[in-house]
Structures are given as structure tokens and as C-alpha cells.
C-alpha positions in Angstrom: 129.6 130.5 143.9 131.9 129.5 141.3 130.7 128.1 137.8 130.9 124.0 137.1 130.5 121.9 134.6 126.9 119.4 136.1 127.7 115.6 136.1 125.7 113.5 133.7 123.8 112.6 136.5 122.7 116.4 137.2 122.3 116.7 133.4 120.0 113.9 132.8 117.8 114.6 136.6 117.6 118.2 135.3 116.4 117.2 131.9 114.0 114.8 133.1 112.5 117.5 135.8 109.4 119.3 134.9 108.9 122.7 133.1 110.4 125.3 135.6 113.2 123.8 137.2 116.5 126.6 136.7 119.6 125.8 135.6 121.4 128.5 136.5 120.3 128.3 139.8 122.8 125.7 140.3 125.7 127.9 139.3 126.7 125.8 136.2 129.6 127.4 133.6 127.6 129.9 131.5 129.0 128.3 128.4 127.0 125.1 129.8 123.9 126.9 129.7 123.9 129.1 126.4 124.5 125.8 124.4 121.2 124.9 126.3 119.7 127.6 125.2 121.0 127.1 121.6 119.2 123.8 121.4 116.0 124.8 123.3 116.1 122.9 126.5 116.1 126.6 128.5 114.7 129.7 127.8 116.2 133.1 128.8 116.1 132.7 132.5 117.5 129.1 132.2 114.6 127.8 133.1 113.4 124.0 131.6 111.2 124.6 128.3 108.3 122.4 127.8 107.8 120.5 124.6 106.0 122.7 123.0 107.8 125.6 123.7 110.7 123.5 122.0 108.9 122.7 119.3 108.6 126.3 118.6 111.7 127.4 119.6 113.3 125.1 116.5 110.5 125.9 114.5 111.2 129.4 114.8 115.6 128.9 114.1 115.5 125.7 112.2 112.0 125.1 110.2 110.4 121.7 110.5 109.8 118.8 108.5 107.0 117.0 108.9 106.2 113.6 108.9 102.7 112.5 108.6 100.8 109.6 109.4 97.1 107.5 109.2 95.4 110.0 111.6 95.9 112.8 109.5 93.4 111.5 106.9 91.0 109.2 109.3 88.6 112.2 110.2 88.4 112.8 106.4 87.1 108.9 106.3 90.1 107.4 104.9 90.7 104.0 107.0 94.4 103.0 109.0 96.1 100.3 107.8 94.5 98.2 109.9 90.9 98.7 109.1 91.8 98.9 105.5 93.2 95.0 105.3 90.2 94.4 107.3 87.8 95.3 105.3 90.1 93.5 102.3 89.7 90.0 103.9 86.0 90.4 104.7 85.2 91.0 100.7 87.7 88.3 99.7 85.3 86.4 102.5 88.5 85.0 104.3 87.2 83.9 107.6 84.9 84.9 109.8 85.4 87.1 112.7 85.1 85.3 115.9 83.1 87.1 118.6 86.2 87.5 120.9 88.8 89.0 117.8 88.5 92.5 117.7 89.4 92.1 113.7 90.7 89.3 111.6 93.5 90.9 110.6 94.5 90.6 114.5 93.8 87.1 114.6 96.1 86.0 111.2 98.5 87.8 113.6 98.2 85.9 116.5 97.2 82.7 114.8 99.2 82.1 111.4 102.5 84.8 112.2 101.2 86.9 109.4 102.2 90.4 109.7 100.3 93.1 108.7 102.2 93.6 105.4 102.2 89.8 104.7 98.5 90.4 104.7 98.7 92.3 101.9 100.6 89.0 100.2 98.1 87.3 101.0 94.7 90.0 99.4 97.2 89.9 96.8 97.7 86.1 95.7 93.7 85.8 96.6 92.8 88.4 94.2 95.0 86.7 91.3 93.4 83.5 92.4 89.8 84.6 91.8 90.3 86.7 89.4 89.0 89.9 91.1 88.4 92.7 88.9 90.7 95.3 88.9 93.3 92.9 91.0 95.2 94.1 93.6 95.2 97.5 93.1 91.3 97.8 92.6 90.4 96.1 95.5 92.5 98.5 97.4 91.4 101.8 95.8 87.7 100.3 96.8 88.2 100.2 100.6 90.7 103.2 100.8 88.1 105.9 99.3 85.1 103.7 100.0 84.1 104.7 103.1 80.2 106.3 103.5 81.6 109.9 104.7 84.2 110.3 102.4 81.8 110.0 99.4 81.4 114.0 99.2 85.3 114.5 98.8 85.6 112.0 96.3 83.0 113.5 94.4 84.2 116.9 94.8 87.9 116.1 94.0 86.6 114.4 90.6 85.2 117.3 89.8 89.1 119.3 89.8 89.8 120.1 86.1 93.1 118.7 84.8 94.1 121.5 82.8 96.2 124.0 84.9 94.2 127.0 83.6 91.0 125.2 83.8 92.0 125.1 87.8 92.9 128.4 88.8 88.8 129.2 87.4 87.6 126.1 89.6 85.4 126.9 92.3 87.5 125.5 95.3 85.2 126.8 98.2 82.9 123.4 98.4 86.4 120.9 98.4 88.0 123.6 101.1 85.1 123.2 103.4 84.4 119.4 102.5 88.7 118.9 103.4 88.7 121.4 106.1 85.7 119.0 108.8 89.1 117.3 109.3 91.1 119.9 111.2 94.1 118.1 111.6 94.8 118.0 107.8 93.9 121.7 107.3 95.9 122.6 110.2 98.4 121.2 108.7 97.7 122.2 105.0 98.0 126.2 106.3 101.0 125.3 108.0 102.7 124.7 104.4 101.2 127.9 103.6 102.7 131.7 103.6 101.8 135.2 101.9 104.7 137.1 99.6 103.3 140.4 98.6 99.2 139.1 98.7 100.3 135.9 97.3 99.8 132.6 98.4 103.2 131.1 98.1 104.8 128.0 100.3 106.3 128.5 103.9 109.6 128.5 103.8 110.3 126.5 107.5 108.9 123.6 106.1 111.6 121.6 104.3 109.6 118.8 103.4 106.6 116.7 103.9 106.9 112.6 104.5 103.7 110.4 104.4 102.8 107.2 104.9 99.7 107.6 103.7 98.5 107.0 100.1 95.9 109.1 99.3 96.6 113.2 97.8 94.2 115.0 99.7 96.6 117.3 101.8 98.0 118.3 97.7 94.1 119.0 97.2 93.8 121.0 100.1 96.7 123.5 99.5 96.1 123.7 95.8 92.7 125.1 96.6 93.8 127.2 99.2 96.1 128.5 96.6 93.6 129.3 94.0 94.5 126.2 91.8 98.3 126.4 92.1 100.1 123.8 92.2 102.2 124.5 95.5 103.4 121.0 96.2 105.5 118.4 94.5 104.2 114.8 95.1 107.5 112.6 94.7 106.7 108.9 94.8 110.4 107.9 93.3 113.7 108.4 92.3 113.1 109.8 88.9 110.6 112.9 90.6 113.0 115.7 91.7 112.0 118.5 94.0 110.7 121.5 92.0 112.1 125.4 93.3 109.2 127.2 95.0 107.7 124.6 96.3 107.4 121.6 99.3 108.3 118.4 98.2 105.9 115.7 99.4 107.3 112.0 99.7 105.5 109.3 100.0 106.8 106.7 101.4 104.5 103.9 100.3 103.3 105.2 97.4 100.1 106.9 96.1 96.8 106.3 94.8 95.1 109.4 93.3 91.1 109.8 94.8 90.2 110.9 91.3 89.2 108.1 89.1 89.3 109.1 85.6 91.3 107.3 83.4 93.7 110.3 81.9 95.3 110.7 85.3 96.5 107.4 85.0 99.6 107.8 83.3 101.5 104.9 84.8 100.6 102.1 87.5 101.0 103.8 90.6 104.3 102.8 92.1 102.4 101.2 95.8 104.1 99.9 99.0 102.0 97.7 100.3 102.8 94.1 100.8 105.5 93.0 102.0 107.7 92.4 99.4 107.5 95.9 98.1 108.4 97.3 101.3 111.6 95.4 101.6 112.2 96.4 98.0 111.9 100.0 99.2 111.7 101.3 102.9 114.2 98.3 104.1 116.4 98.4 101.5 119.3 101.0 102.6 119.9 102.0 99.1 116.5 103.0 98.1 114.9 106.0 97.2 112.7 105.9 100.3 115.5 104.6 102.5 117.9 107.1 102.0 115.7 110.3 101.2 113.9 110.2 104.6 117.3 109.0 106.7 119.1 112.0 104.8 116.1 114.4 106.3 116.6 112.8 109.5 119.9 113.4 109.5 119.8 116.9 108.8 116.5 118.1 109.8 113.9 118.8 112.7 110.8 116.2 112.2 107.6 116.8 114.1 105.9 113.5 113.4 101.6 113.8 113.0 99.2 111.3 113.3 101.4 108.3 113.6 102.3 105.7 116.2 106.0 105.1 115.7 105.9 101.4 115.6 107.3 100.9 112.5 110.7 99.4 112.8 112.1 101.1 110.0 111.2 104.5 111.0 112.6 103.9 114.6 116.2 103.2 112.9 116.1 106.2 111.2 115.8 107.6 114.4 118.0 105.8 116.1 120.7 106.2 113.5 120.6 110.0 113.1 120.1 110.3 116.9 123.2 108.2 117.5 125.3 109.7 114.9 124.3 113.9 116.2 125.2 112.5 119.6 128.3 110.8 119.1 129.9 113.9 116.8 128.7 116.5 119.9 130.4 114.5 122.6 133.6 114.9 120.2 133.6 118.5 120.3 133.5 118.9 124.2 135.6 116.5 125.5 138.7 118.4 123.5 137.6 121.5 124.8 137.2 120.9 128.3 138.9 117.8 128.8 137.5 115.2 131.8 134.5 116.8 131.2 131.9 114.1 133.8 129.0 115.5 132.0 129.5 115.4 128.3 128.1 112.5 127.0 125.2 113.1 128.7 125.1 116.7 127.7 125.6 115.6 123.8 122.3 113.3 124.8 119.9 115.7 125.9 120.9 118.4 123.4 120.7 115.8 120.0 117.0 115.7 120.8 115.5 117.6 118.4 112.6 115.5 116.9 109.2 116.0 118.6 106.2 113.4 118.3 102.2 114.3 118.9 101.1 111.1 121.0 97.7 111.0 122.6 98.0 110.1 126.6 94.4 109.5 126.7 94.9 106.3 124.5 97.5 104.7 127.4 96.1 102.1 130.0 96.5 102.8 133.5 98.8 103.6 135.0 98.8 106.2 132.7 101.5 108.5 134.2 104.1 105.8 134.7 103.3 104.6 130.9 104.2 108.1 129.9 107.1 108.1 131.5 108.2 105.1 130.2 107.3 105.9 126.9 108.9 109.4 126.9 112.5 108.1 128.3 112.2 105.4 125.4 111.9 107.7 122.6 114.5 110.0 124.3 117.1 107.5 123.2 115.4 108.0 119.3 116.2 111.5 119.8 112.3 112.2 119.7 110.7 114.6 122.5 106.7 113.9 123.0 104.2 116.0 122.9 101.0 114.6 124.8 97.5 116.0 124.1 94.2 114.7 125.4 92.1 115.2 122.3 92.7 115.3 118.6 91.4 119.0 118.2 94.6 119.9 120.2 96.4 118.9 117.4 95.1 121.6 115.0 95.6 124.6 118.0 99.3 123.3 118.2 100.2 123.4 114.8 98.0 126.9 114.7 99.9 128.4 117.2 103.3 127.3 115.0 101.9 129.3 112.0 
């Protein structure tokens, strides 16, 4: 049978198929099927990879960044956004909850056309108008790390010396076990880990960390695993470079240290919270937080943790470096083979490199057309999902990585 180049429409039917199908089967060009090898979509009997296998596959040739989200810090106690403006309303006593509103910050939504980061506005110009101690910023640190069950930590982390020395004598094992109940975020704390010679040192196929999340307790984590060194650089703006040796660790929306004492303090923490700030920062395409996490895009392989993707921003990103990968690989095969029918649609399948954890179980029925639908939709973001059933899955995926 002689060798073809597939038509889009065997490209993208083939791509779609489950785990198994072969390529080769179909007697397409062998240079066809090495460049889908090259980019993970087969294996070495050109058969269809699965997502994870992917995932490993690039993990494996290109390293990873990863971009972390609310659900890596909830077991730990922390709240999502949307409990934490929640619970900001109800002790600024804005409204009561009606029986059939899941939450108020649901029913400003519905009701007023607040967004969820206008709400923040509004906490905001309430705290200024009563006068709340501490303001803004107070309030905030009171319902992030005020939670019941995430007492312990915040007591333990307190406890961490400031003095570099004084660390590397601190009895980590109580924080470590404290931390590690939440096996998402030490699953993926070892997963910045590696051993040089006996040494804990950083692993070099992580690039970078992104995070929405404010709080440091994935810096906590792998600073104890590490005996007290300090193996990540938190970089909250412009003016904090990435330091050699270790994993830079942006947050997007700011931070707000869990320890309380005063010395740590050295300047108001730089937070993205209402809505204002975030237009000064993760809309504005010449920002720090704009163009660091586009650039990463752009260049590198994100496996995306604990987050649900709705943020418009995020999804331009996407789209952007998705769209810009694609174009340039359609370029270099239509010279080379000329009519080629199937080369956009090849330049398609193989700029997906991004891969997202989403929970299925969470979907309303019918769950398996939803996933579908949801899969083909973040196809065009250049992001490949990975379902799991239960959180713990998480932690065995990103296990099996390391």
C-alpha cells in the first residue's frame, strides 16, 4: 500500500478516537507519523497515546510548568474565592442569605451585575466606610487563614525562625505532616523536588510555578522538605528576578504570608484582588503578570492543578500561544509538501501541548457528552484534559511523573 498524506478530516477523526486506534495502520507517509510521535499523539507502534501518557511523554523531553489553582490549598483549609468573599459579606453583615441562594456572593451576581472581583470593590469601600480594623487587607488575612482546620498550620508555620541558620536547626517534621493531610499540595511540592549527590536540590523539568492562590504554604512545604533551604523564589513583581538554582514561583494575584509577625512585613503586600487591581495587572498586556505567564505559555508545557479555567484572561493566554504554535507549524508544511489537504489540521492537533486535571464526577448528566464537549472546547486552547474521579488521583498522577 503506498504511503499518503491523511486529510484533515482523517487527522482530526483519528485524533478524536480513543487510546488504541493505529495510525500506521492506515498507511500514512512515515514522516507523517514520526512528527506524531515527536509531539506525543503516538507511541512506538503508532498507536493513539492517552493523556496521561502525553503528559508524560513531554514531561519526560520538555519539563513542565505548572500552574496552580484554589484546589491545591482547599484540603489544607484555605477557602476558594468564592467562599472567601462569602464569608467577607457575612462579617461586614451585607445581606442576608435567602433560603434559595446557595451564597450571597451568587446572588450580587445575579441580582446587582457584580462580578466576583467587583465584590472585592465593594468589602473594600465597606471596610473604609466603617472603619474596620486592619481595612481591607485585614479582613482578608481573617477569612483566608481563619478557617477551624487550618489553625494547626498557622500555628506551626509561626513557629519557622526567620533567620536562615536558625531554619536549617528547625524541627520541620510536625509542619511536613501538618502540610502533607493535603496530598495534592505535597504531591506537588515533591514534584519540585530532586536529589544531586544526597542533596535535596530543585527538579530541573519544572520551569516554573504560576499561582493564583495567595497564601505560601507550597514555599513552606519544600523548604522543610529541604531541611530549611530556601529552594523557591516567590516573585510577586517586576522588581523580584528569578534566582539560579532554584523554581521561580509567580503569583499572579499576589501574596499574603500565613505568618503574622510583624518583621516579615517589610512592605504592603502587593494583592490582586478587586477589580481594579486586576485590570491594573493580569488585563493589562504590558504588565508583569501579563506578559510573564503569556511568555511561559508561549514557550512552555503547562499542566494546570486545581483550577477551573474560567478565567477569561487565562483562556487568551491560551488561545494566543495556541493560535500562534499553530499558525507558524502550518507554515512549515505547506512549503514542504505543497497541497498538503491535511496540514492545517495536522499543525492543530500537534500544538496541543497543555494538559488540564478536571474532575468528570463534578459534570451534570449527561456526563459523557459534557466531556466531550468540554474536551473539543479546550482543544482549540491548545489544552488536552485529563479527567479523574477523585481528588486523591491527583497526587498518584503527579507521583507517577516524579
Amino acid at each position: 500500500m503506498m504511503a499518503v498524506l491523511p486529510t484533515s478530516a482523517e487527522i482530526i477523526h483519528l485524533e478524536r478516537s480513543q487510546t488504541g486506534t493505529e495510525f500506521g495502520s492506515k498507511g500514512f507517509d512515515r514522516r507523517f507519523l514520526n512528527r506524531m510521535r515527536q509531539c506525543g499523539y503516538l507511541d512506538s507502534t503508532d498507536s493513539r497515546t492517552s493523556g496521561l501518557e502525553r503528559l508524560r511523554l513531554q514531561y519526560d523531553s520538555d519539563g513542565l510548568v505548572l500552574f496552580l489553582g484554589a484546589g491545591v490549598s482547599k484540603a489544607s483549609g484555605i477557602p476558594e474565592w468564592r467562599e472567601l468573599i462569602d464569608l467577607m459579606l457575612k462579617t461586614l453583615r451585607f445581606g442576608p442569605t435567602p433560603e434559595n441562594a446557595s451564597s450571597v456572593s451568587r446572588l450580587l451576581e445575579e441580582k446587582a451585575s457584580l462580578s466576583l472581583l467587583s465584590q472585592f470593590d465593594l468589602v473594600s469601600q465597606q471596610c473604609e466606610d466603617s472603619n474596620q480594623p486592619g481595612g481591607f487587607v485585614g479582613i482578608l488575612r481573617a477569612h483566608l487563614y481563619g478557617a477551624r482546620e487550618f489553625q494547626e498550620i498557622r500555628r506551626l508555620m509561626n513557629a519557622i525562625p526567620v533567620d536562615n541558620e536558625e531554619k536549617k536547626r528547625f524541627n520541620w517534621e510536625p509542619l511536613l505532616k501538618a502540610l502533607g493531610k493535603n496530598a495534592t499540595l505535597a504531591a506537588v511540592g515533591d514534584l519540585l523536588l530532586g536529589q544531586n549527590g544526597g542533596a535535596t536540590t530543585v527538579n530541573p523539568k519544572i520551569g516554573a510555578v504560576l499561582t493564583t492562590n495567595a497564601d505560601n504554604l507550597l514555599q513552606s512545604y519544600v523548604m522543610g522538605r529541604a531541611g530549611g533551604r530556601r529552594l523557591l523564589t516567590t516573585v510577586d513583581r517586576a522588581s523580584v528576578g528569578d534566582h539560579p538554582g532554584m523554581i521561580s514561583i509567580y503569583h499572579l494575584h499576589g501574596w499574603l504570608d500565613v505568618r503574622d509577625r510583624r518583621e516579615l512585613a517589610v512592605a504592603p503586600p502587593p494583592l490582586v484582588f478587586r477589580e481594579s487591581e486586576y485590570f491594573d495587572t493580569m488585563a493589562n498586556p504590558n504588565s508583569f503578570a501579563n506578559y510573564t505567564a503569556q511568555s511561559l505559555f508561549q514557550r512552555r508545557n503547562v499542566l494546570f492543578i486545581g483550577t477551573s479555567l474560567e478565567d477569561v484572561n487565562v483562556r487568551r493566554w491560551l488561545y494566543n500561544s495556541f493560535e500562534e504554535r499553530r499558525r507558524h507549524r502550518a507554515q512549515l508544511l505547506k512549503p514542504r509538501y505543497g497541497d498538503y489537504p491535511g496540514a492545517e489540521a495536522e499543525a492543530f492537533v500537534t500544538s496541543i501541548r497543555h494538559f488540564w486535571f478536571k474532575r468528570a464526577k463534578e459534570l451534570p448528566e449527561p456526563r459523557k457528552v459534557l466531556q466531550n464537549s468540554v474536551a473539543d472546547a479546550m482543544r482549540h486552547l491548545g489544552v488536552e484534559v485529563i479527567w479523574y474521579e477523585e481528588h486523591s488521583e491527583i497526587a498518584d498522577y503527579l507521583r507517577a511523573l516524579a
